[in-house]
C-alpha positions, 0 to 999 in steps of 0.5 A, a space after each residue: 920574070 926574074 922581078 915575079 919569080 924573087 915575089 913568088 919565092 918571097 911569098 912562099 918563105 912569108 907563106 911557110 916560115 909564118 906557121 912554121 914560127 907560129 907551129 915552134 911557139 906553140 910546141 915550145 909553150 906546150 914543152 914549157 907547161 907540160 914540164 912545169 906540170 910535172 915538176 909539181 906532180 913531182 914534187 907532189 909525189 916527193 912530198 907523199 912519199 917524205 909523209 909515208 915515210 916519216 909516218 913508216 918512221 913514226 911506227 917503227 920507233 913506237 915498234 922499237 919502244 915496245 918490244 926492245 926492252 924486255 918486259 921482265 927487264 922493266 920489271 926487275 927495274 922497277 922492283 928495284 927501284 920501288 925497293 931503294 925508295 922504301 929503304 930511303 923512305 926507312 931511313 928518313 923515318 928514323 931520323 926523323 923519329 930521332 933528332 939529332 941534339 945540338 953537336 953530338 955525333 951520330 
């Protein structure tokens, strides 16, 4: 009996530890897919949320342009500088209206 007693003991670990193993296998390769799965949504989501943020960037430096510099101040530059360009302008005219002869001083 203790020869039958050893197989039947053998027969119930081969019988239990085999679906056991096969069980472990199965959750370990679902565990491995399930976090490859949401290593990729995460990095899907990382990746749409560096896009709306960049595009949020992108807006608020167009904001940024638009409303920091007064308008009035634009302005005031640009009259100014259309002013010192006539000026020049003014000047190379009369030069060039009179010429200077040879080494005389002006």
């Amino acid at each position: 009996m203790v020869g039958m007693s050893n197989m039947d003991l053998a027969w119930w670990i081969t019988a239990v530890e085999a679906p056991i193993v096969g069980a472990l296998f199965y959750m370990i390769n679902g565990l491995r897919k399930d976090i490859e799965q949401r290593i990729s949504h995460g990095d899907q989501r990382d990746s749409e949320a560096v896009h709306r943020t960049r595009e949020d960037l992108a807006d608020f430096k167009l904001e940024v342009a638009r409303t920091y510099v007064p308008l009035s101040l634009i302005r005031d530059v640009d009259r100014r500088l259309s002013q010192a360009l006539l000026r020049i302008e003014e000047k190379l005219d009369e030069v060039a209206r009179h010429p200077r002869r040879g080494g005389e001083a002006g």
